[in-house]
Each structure stands twice: as C-alpha cells, then as structure tokens.
C-alpha positions in Angstrom: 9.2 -25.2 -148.1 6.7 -23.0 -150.5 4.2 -25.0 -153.0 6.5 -24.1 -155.9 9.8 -25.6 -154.1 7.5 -28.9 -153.3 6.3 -29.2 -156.7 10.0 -28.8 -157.9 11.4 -31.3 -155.8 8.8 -33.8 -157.1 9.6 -33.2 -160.8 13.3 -33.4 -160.0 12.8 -36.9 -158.9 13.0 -37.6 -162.3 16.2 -37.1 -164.3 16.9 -37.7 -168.1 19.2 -41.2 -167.2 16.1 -43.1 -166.0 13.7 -41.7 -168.0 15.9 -43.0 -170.8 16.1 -46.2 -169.2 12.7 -46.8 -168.9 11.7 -45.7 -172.4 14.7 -48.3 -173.7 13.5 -50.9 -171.7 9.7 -50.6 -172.7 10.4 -50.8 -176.8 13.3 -53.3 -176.4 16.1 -51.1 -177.3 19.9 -51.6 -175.8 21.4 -48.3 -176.1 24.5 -48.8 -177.5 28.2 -47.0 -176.7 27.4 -43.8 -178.3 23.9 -43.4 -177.3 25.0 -44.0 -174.0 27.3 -41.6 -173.5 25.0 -39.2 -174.9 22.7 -39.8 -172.1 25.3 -39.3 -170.0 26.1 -35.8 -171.4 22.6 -35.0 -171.3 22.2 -36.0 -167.8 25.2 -34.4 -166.7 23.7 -30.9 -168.2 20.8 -31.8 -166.1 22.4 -32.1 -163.4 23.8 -28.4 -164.2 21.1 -26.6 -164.6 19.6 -28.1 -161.5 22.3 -26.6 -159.6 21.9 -23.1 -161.6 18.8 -22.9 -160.8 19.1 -24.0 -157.1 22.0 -21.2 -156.7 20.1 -18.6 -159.1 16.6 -18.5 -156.8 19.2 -18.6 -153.6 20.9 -15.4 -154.9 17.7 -13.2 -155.5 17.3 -11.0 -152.3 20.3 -11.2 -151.3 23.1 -10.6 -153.7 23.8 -8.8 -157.1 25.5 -11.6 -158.1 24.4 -14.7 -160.8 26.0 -18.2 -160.7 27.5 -18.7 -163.9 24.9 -19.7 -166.6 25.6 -24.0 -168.1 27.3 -24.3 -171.4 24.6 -25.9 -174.0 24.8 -28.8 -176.2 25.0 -29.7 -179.7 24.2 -33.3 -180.0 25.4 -34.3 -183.7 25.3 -37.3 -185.6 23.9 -39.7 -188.3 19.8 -40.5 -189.1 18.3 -42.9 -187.0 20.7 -42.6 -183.9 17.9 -41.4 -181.4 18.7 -38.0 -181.3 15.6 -36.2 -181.0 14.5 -39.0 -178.5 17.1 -37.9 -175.9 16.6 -34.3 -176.6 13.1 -35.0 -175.8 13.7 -37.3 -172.7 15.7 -34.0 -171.5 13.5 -31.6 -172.3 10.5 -34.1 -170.7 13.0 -34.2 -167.2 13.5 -30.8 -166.8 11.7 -28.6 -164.2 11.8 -25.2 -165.8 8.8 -23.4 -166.9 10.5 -21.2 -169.6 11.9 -23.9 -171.4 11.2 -24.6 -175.2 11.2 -27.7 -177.6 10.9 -27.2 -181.2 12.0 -28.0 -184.8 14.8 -25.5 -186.1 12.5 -25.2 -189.1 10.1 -23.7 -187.5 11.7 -21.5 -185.3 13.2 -19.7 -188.1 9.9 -19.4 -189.5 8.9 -17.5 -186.0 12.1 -15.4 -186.2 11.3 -14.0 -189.7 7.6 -13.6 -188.9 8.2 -11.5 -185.6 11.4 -9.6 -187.0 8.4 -8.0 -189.4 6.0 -7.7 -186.5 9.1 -5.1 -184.7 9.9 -3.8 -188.3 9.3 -0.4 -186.1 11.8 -1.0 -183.7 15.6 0.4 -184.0 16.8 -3.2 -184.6 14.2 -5.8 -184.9 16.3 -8.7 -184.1 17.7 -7.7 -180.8 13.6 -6.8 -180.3 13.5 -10.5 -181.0 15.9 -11.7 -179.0 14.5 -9.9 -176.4 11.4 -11.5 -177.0 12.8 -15.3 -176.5 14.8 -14.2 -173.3 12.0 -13.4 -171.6 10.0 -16.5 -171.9 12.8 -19.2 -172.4 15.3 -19.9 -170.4 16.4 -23.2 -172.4 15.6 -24.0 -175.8 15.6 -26.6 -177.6 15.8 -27.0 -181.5 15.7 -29.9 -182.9 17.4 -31.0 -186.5 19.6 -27.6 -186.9 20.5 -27.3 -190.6 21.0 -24.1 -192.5 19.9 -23.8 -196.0 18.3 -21.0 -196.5 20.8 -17.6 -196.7 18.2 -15.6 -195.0 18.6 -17.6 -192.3 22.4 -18.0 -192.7 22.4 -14.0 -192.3 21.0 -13.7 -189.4 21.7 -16.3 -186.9 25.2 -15.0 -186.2 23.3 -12.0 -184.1 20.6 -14.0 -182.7 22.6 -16.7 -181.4 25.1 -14.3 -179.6 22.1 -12.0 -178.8 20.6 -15.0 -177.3 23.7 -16.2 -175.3 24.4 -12.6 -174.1 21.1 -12.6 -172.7 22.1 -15.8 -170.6 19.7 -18.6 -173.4 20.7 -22.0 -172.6 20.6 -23.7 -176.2 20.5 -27.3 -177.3 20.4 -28.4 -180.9 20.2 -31.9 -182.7 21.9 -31.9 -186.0 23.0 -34.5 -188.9 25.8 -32.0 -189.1 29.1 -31.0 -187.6 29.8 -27.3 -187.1 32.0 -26.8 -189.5 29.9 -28.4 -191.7 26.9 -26.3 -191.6 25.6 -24.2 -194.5 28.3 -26.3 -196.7 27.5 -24.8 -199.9 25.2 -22.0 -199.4 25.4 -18.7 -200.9 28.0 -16.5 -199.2 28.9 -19.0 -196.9 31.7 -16.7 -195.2 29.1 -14.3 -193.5 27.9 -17.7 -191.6 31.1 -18.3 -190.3 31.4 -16.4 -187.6 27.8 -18.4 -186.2 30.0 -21.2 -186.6 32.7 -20.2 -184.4 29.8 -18.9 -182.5 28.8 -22.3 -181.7 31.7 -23.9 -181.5 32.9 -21.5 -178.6 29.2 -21.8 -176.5 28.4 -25.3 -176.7 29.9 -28.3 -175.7 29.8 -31.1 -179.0 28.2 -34.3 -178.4 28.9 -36.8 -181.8 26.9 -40.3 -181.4 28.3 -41.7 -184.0 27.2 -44.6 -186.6 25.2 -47.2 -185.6 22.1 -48.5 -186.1 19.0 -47.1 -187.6 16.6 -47.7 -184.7 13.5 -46.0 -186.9 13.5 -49.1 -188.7 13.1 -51.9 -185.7 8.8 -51.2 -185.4 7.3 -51.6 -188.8 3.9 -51.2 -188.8 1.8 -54.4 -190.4 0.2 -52.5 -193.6 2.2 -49.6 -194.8 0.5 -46.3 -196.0 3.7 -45.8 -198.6 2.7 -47.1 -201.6 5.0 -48.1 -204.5 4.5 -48.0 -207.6 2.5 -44.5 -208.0 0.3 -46.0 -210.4 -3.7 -46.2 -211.0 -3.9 -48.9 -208.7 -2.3 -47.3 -205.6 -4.4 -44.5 -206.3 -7.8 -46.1 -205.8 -6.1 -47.7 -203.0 -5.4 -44.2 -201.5 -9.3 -43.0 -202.4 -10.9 -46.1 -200.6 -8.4 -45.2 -197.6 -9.4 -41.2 -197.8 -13.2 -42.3 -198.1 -13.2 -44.2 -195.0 -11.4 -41.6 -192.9 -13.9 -38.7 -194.2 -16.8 -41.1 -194.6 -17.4 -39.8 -198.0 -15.6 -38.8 -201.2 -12.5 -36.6 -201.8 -13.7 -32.8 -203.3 -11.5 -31.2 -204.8 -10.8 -27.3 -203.8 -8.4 -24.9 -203.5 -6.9 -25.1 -199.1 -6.5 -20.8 -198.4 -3.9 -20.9 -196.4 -2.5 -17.3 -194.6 -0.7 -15.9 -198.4 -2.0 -18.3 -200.8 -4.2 -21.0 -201.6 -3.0 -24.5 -203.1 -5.0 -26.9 -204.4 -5.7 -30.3 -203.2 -7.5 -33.4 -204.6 -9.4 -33.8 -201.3 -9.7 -32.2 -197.7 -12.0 -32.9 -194.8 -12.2 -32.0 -190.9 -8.6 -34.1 -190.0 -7.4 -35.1 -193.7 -6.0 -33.2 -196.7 -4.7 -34.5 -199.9 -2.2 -33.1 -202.0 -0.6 -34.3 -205.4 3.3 -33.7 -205.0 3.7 -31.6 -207.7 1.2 -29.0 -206.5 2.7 -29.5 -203.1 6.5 -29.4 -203.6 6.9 -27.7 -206.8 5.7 -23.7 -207.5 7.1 -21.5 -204.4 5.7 -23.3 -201.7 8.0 -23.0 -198.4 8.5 -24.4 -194.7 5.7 -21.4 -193.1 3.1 -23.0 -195.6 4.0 -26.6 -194.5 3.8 -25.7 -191.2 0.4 -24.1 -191.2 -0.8 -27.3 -192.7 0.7 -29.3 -189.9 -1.2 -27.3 -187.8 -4.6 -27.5 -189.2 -4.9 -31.4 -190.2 -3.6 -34.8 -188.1 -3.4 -36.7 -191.6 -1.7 -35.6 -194.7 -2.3 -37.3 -198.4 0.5 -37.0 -200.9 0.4 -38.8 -204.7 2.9 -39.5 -207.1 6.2 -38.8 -205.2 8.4 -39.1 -208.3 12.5 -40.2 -207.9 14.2 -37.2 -206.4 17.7 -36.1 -207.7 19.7 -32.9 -209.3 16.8 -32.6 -212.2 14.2 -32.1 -209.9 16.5 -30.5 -206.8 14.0 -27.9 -206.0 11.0 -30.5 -205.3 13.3 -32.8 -203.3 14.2 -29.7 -201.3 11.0 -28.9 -200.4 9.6 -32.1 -200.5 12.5 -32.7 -197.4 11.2 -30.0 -195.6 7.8 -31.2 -196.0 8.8 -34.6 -193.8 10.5 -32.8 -191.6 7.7 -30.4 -190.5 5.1 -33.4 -190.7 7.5 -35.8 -188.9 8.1 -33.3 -186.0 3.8 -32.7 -185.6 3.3 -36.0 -185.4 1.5 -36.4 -188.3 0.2 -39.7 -190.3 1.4 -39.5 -194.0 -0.4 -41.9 -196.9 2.0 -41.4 -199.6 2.1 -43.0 -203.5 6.0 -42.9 -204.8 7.7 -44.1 -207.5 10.2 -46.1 -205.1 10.4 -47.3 -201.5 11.9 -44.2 -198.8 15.5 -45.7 -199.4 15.5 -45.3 -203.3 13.6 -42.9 -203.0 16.7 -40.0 -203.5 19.0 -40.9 -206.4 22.0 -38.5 -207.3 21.6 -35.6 -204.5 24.7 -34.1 -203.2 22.6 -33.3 -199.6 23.2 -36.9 -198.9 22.5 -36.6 -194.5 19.0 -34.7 -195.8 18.0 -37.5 -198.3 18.8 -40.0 -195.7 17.3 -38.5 -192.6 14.2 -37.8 -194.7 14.2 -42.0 -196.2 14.7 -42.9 -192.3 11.9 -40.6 -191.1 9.6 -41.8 -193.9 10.2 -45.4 -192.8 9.8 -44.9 -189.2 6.2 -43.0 -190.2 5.4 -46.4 -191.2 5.5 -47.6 -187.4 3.0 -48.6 -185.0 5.1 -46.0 -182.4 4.9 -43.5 -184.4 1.2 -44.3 -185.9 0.2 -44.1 -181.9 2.0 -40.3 -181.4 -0.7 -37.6 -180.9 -0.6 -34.6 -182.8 1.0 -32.0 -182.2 -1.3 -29.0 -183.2 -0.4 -26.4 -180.6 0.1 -22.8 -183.1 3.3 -21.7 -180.8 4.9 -18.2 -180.9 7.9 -17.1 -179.8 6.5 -14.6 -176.5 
C-alpha cells in the first residue's frame, strides 16, 4: 500500500453520516425526518464516489475503460433547513483533491471573469469548461438561483459542457427545478438547463420544518433597530473600538470602481446602504469586499419592497456573499430581519436573506473564521 492509498484510507474513515452526527450532537440538534434522509442521500453518494474512485485508479494501466461516473445531487428546500450544513459535512468527508465548495454567486462571477480572459479562443466557454475539468472533479455550489439573464444564457452549455467532461455537481437551492429563473427575461432559452438538471441529478427536497438559524442567539445583537441617531453613535463607539480610533471617511478603490464609505480600517469597513446597494453595484464588487475585510458596517437599512426592488436585490446578494465568507455584519435597519422585506414577489430570497441575517446574530456563527481565500477557477 503507497503513501497516497494510506493517507486515503485514513480520510475515508470518516463518512458524511457521522460526521453529521457528531456535529448534531455537539449544538443540540435532533435532525428531524427530512434532514435525515438527506443525510442519507448524501451518504449514499459518498459511498458512490468512493467506489468510482476505487474502480477509476484500478482501471488506469490496465484498461481503456472508465466505471461509470455518480449522478450528482440537487439538495432543495426551504431557509433554515440545514442545507449548506450537509453540503458542507459532504464536502468536509470526501477524499478527493479536485473537489470544490463554493457559493453559486460567486462562481458565476469566476465564469464571466475567465470567459473574457479566453475571449481569444474559438469558444470561450468550452475553454472554460475545460478549465474546471481539469482541477475539479466534484463541485459544489451552494444556494443555486438564477437571476441574472447573463447567467441564464449561459449555463445551459456549461452545465452540459461540464457533465460531458464527467463533473460531478451538487447544488443547494430554495428552489425546485422547474422553478428556477421564474420570471426572468427570456425565460425559454433557460429551459433547456432545466431539463438539463433535471435529467443529471438526482432531487433531494427537505421539506419544511424548522428554522434551525434561529436556536443560538447571540447575547447582544449587532442589528440595530430603529436606524436612528442613537443607533448610530452606538455603531461609531462599536467601530472605534475595533479600529482603536475614529471612522475616516474615503472613497474604498476597489478593481473598476471606488465607493465610498463612512469609515474603513485594517479588518473593518463601513458602508451606508444606499451607497452600497443602490447605484450599479453588483455581486463581483461584494465579493471583492468579502475578501479584503473580516467585518462589514452597513447604516440605515431602510424597509425593502417593489419601490425600492433594485436595493433589496442587491442588498440580498450582499448577505449572501457576506454570509457565505464568514463575515461579522453590524447593521442599523428600519425593522428587525423578519420585517425587514415587505411586499416582494422573491419571497424564498427575502426569507433566506431574514434567516441568514438572524443566524449572523449567533455565537456559532460570530466564532466562524473568515473565509478570505481569492479562489479561481484553474
């Protein structure tokens, strides 16, 4: 037995059932029905690509032959319901080294960014595609949602590019299939993805239950309602005594544009939500601030509805990029996280986002590191 088959078995010797058990056990959660099953699923794909891989390093040398390549997953259902928690448990269990875990958000962003890098090439997206194969053999996105046409237009191609290529994929999502993209511009184009998905991966629904973001509240909240004068000096003594002196204001240059920001040190930056949601700020911005600081400010989160759509959009993928890097948020709003979203017809974003902005509140998620790492795609 070779150093890399000895270092295998080891890792093997944990599997995404107990892992999951052990997590449970330590934060005093009883998975219920659904989540169980879930694990199961997951566990059961484990067990899969275990064998694959077992069979696949067996074959080289001696055969032209491939086993089969595992069906992926798409692991659906409501806020709160521990989904990214058992992709994460998988992901954390599984002994490949071209594996990949990351928010759908963000891998878009990647996409885009290197389809210009191969603007040379005949088709940049199959150079893409090409790309991903050969430095992931399962990926990982969590929270897939399609709003965005650009990305409606092109994931058809990448995801069969990336299947043809033999890409394991499993997604998260507050969404269905079918009920991706619901109302986006020229919807029927993204069908075919649909099908695409429906056909490749095997659907996992956990379905409504408890919100578990909401068990761990931390003592002293960083969300403060109203967003009024008071709150605001409340938020300055907090930024003072993280940057040990007071906020200057400045203009953050990030890689196309600078935005300006009532105070930034080392660790810290501090936004007001206007300047931060509203103009044409998008997710590649948001994520370059994730990168860069541990500890994000945001003042006078106003209620969020049809009149000011736009800002709630953004403002949603704000969360979701902060939530996924681990980062602490000190916010001012006009109400608490669940009255936060009044009259919007994206009703699984607004709630996902409330949830997430409740469980940022927690000592759990107050203890996560940060997760900095400035990832690309090869």
């Amino acid at each position: 037995m070779n150093k890399h088959t000895e270092a295998f078995s080891s890792e093997a010797e944990n599997n995404p059932k107990d892992w999951c058990s052990k997590a449970c056990a330590e934060q005093g959660i009883i998975p219920d029905e659904a989540q169980a099953a879930a694990i199961g699923r997951l566990h059961d794909i484990w067990q899969q690509l275990m064998l694959f891989k077992s069979r696949r390093d067996s074959f080289l040398g001696r055969s032209l032959l491939s086993p089969e390549v595992p069906k992926g997953l798409y692991l659906w259902g409501g806020v709160g319901r521990g989904k990214t928690f058992l992709m994460d448990s998988f992901f954390h269990c599984l002994p490949y080294r071209r594996k990949r875990r990351i928010h759908f958000h963000e891998f878009m962003a990647e996409v885009h960014r290197e389809m210009k890098l191969h603007a040379h090439h005949p088709d940049p997206l199959i150079a893409v595609a090409d790309a991903i194969e050969k430095s992931t053999r399962v990926l990982c996105l969590d929270e897939f949602h399609v709003d965005d046409i650009a990305d409606a237009m092109i994931l058809g191609r990448l995801l069969a590019a990336l299947f043809e290529r033999g890409v394991i994929l499993l997604t998260t999502s507050n969404y269905p299939p079918d009920e991706l993209y619901p109302h986006g511009l020229q919807r029927e184009r993204f069908l075919p993805a649909i099908a695409l998905l429906k056909r490749e991966l095997n659907q996992v629904h956990i379905d409504s239950g408890h919100d578990y973001r909401l068990l761990q509240m931390a003592r002293e909240s960083m969300f403060f309602v109203p967003a009024d004068a008071h709150n605001e000096r409340r938020m300055r003594s907090m930024f003072q005594h993280l940057a040990k002196n007071d906020p200057v204001t400045g203009v953050l240059q990030l890689k196309h544009q600078g935005i300006p920001v009532i105070g930034c040190e080392r660790e810290a930056v501090w936004f007001d939500f206007k300047t931060l949601c509203g103009g044409n700020h998008d997710q590649s911005e948001y994520l370059e601030i994730a990168h860069l600081y541990s500890t994000v400010f945001l003042s006078g989160i106003p209620l969020l509805g049809h009149d000011n759509g736009a800002e709630a959009r953004r403002f949603i993928w704000l969360i979701d990029v902060l939530y996924d890097h681990h980062i602490k948020l000190v916010a001012s709003a006009a109400a608490m996280p669940d009255r936060l979203f009044t009259d919007m017809h994206y009703s699984n974003d607004s709630l996902r986002t409330a949830s997430r902005l409740a469980e940022m509140q927690t000592r759990r998620y107050l203890d996560l590191m940060h997760v900095a790492d400035v990832v690309t795609l090869s």
